[in-house]
N, C-alpha and C positions, 0 to 999 in steps of 0.2 A: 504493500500500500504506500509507503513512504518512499520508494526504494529511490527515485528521482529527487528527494530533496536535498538541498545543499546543507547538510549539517554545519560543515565547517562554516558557512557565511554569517548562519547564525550563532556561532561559536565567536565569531570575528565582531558579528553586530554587538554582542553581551558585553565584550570588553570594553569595545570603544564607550558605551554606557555607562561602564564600570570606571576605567580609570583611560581616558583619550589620549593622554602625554604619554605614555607607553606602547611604542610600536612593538610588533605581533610580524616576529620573522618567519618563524612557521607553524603552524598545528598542527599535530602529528595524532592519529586516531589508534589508540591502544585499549580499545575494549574487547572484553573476554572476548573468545570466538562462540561458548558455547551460548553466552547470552542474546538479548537483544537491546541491551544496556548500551548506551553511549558515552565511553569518559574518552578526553584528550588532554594533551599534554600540549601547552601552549610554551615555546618556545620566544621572548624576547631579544628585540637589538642587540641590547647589553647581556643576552646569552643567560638572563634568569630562567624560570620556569616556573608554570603555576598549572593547577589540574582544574580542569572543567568536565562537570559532570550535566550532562543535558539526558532530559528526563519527558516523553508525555504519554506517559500512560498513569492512569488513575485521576485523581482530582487535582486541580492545582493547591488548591489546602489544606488537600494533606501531603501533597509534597511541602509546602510552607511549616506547615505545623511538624514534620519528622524535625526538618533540619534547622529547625530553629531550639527544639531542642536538643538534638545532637551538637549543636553549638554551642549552647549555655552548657550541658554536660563535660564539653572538650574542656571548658575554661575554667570549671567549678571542680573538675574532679581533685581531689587528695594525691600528694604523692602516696604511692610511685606510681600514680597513674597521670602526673597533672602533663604529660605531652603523650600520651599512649593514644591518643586519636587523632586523625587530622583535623586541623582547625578551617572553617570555611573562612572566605575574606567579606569583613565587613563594610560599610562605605556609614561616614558620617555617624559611627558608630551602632549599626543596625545590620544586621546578616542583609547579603544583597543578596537578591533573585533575579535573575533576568527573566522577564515573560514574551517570549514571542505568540504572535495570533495571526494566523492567516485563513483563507478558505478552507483548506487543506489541513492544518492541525494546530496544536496549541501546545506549546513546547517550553518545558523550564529549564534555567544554567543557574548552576550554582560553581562559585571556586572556592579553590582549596591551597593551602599551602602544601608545596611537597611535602609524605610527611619520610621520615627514615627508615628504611628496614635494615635489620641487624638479620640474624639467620631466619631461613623456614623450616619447621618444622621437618622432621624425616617422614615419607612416606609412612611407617611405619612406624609403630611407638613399643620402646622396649616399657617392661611396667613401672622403670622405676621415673621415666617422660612421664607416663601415663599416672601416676602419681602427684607427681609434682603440677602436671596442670590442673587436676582436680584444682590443688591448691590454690591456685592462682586464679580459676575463676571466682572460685568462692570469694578473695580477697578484692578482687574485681567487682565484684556483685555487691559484697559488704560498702564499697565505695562510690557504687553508682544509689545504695540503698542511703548512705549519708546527706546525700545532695540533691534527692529527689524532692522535697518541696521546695527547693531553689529554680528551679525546671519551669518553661513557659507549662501551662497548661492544657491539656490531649482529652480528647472527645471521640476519639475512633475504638471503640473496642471490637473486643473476637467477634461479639456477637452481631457487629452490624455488619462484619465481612461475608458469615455465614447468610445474613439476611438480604445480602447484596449477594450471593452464588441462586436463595432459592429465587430471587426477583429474575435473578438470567433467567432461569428456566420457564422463566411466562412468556421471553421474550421470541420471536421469529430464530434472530439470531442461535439465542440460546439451546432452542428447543432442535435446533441442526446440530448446533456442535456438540451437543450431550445426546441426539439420539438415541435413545434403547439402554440408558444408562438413569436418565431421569431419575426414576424410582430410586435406585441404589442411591444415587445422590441426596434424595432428600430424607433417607434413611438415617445416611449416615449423621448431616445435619441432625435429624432430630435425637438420634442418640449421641450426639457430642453434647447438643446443648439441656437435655435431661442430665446426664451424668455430671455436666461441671454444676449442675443448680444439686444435683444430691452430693457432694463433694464437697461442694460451698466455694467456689472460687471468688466469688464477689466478696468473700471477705478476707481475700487472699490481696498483700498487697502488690503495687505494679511498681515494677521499678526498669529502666530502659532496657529492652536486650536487643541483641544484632540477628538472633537467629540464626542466620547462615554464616558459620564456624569451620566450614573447611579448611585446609592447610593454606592456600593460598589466599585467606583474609585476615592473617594475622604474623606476625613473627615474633621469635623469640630471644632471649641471651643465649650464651654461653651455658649459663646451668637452667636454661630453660622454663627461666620464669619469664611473664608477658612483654614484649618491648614496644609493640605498636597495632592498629586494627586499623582495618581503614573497608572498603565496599562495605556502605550503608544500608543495601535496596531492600531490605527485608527489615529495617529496624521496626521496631513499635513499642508502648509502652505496653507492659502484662506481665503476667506471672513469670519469676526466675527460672519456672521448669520450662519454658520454650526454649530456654538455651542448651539444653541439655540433649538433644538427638543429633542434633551434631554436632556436639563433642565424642559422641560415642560411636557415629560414624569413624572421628580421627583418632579412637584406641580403637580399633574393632581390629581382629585378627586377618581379617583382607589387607588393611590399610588403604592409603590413597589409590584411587583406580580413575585412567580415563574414561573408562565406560562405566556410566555409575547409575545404581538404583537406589530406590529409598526404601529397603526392608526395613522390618519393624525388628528384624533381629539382634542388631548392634545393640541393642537398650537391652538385653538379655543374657551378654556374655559375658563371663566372671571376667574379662579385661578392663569394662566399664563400672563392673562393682567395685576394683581397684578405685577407680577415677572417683565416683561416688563417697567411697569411703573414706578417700583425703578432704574431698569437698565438706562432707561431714563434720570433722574433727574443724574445722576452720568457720564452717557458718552454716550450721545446725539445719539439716534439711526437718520438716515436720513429716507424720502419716499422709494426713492430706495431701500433701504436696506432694509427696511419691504415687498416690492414686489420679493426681491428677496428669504424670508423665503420660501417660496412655493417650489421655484426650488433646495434648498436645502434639501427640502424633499424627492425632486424626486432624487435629486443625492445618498442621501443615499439609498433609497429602490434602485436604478439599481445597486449602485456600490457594497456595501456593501453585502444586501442581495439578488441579483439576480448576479452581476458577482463575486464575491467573497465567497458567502453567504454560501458553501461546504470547503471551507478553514478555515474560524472562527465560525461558527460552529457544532458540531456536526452533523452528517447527519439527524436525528429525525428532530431536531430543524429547518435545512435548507430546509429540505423538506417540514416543513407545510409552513414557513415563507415564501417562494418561490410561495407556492400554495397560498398563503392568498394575495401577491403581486398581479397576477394577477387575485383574484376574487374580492380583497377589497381594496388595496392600492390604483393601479393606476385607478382604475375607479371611486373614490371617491378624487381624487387629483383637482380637479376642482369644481367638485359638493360641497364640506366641506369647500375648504380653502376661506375664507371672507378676504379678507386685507380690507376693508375700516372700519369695525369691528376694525382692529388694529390700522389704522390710525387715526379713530375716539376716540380711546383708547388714542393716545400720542396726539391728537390734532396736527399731520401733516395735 
């Protein structure tokens, strides 16, 4: 649909809005390949560098609303996290957006400072990596939990994503691209959103997470504690256990794989009760919060890869993940997931 549009020009128009005394030697377009995300890397006269991340899919306010908190969070956070995120660039002391609007689409840029990476993770995590990062998210989490009333303020929860997947399915649109799945779809919906109301998630509290934790959004030191995060496109404010399936993707006994699925198995393997068990001793998981890993599996497989799943990524990619959803995901989301395995792990 977009394929004809000049990104870069409007890459080019944001700056000049941004800051005009700064000439723009070259743009150089570095986004994933498996995505449909657009970040570049804006090259300077004077040979600086700055990232631009352009963005139109979903609403424009809530893309305003993620990054205006992931900006207050970069600049609020406690060491040793107080540069562990990239910072966006502000104008006149206010995060800038740039909004492009034409016939054709509606399109947001936001910039960034380069931020630093030190090492990536190993494909593979020996247990005593797999250990240690528990730790580190926990102490991550205990930091983003310090500064969350300091945070602009979020109106988007789980529940209106799910409510925004069953409104697709009323639609023309919808009702094509989910053919013969329908049902299963709104199944699932209504057993994620019974089981988080018998769980009690509403009184669980929300503190920022990234979600998508793979090797390549994050690095680390030397001994393998956090150094830096940076791809935002999944953040949201909710519960700490959204961060947690893929982490357990990056201990899982596979390890990193270019062709990757999203079983529900990783969150099962005594590699990730390692990971959990450090997390534990450092920032106290609850029962609830362990019954509720389950439903945050199921949030990501609807929302991510079946309502959104043609947006980020690739169509190859969305289309097997879509199909593997309904043959393997959700009919194995019950059958697989063990919590008293976990709970017998933390000794709740």
């Amino acid at each position: 649909m977009y394929q004809n549009i000049n990104f870069i020009k409007i890459i080019e128009d944001a700056w000049h809005e941004y800051d005009s005394s700064r000439k723009i030697k070259a743009v150089e377009d570095i986004s994933a390949k498996v995505s449909t995300n657009h970040v570049y890397r804006i090259r300077f006269e004077d040979d600086d560098i700055t990232i631009a991340k352009l963005s139109y899919f979903g609403k424009f306010e809530h893309f305003e609303e993620d990054h205006s908190i992931i900006n207050a969070l970069a600049n609020n956070l406690p060491a040793p996290f107080e540069n562990f995120l990239a910072k966006s660039l502000t104008k006149h002391g206010k995060l800038f957006i740039y909004r492009h609007t034409d016939s054709v689409m509606d399109a947001w840029v936001v910039f960034y400072n380069p931020i630093k990476i030190d090492q990536k993770p190993d494909r593979k995590q020996s247990k005593e990596q797999i250990s240690i990062l528990g730790g580190e998210l926990a102490k991550f989490h205990k930091a983003c939990y310090k500064v969350v009333n300091t945070l602009p303020p979020t109106f988007k929860q789980t529940g209106d994503d799910i409510n925004h997947l069953l409104e697709i399915l009323k639609t023309e649109r919808g009702k094509f691209d989910h053919r013969g799945h329908e049902d299963v779809i709104r199944q699932q919906c209504d057993l994620f959103m019974e089981n988080c109301e018998q769980i009690g998630v509403s009184n669980m509290t929300s503190i920022p997470v990234f979600v998508d934790w793979n090797i390549g959004n994050f690095s680390v030191k030397n001994d393998y504690s956090f150094f830096s995060r940076w791809d935002y496109d999944w953040f949201r404010m909710s519960t700490r256990m959204m961060d947690f399936y893929f982490f357990s993707r990056v201990c899982s006994e596979v390890g990193d794989r270019t062709v990757f699925s999203y079983l529900i198995n990783p969150l099962m393997e005594d590699r990730f009760m390692i990971f959990l068990k450090s997390y534990h001793k450092v920032y106290p998981l609850t029962e609830p919060e362990i019954r509720i890993l389950k439903e945050t599996y199921r949030f990501f497989i609807l929302n991510y890869v079946i309502k959104d799943g043609r947006y980020f990524f690739h169509e190859f990619y969305a289309s097997r993940l879509q199909f593997e959803a309904y043959e393997t995901y959700f009919p194995n989301i019950d059958k697989s997931f063990d919590v008293d395995k976990i709970l017998k792990a933390l000794n709740l």
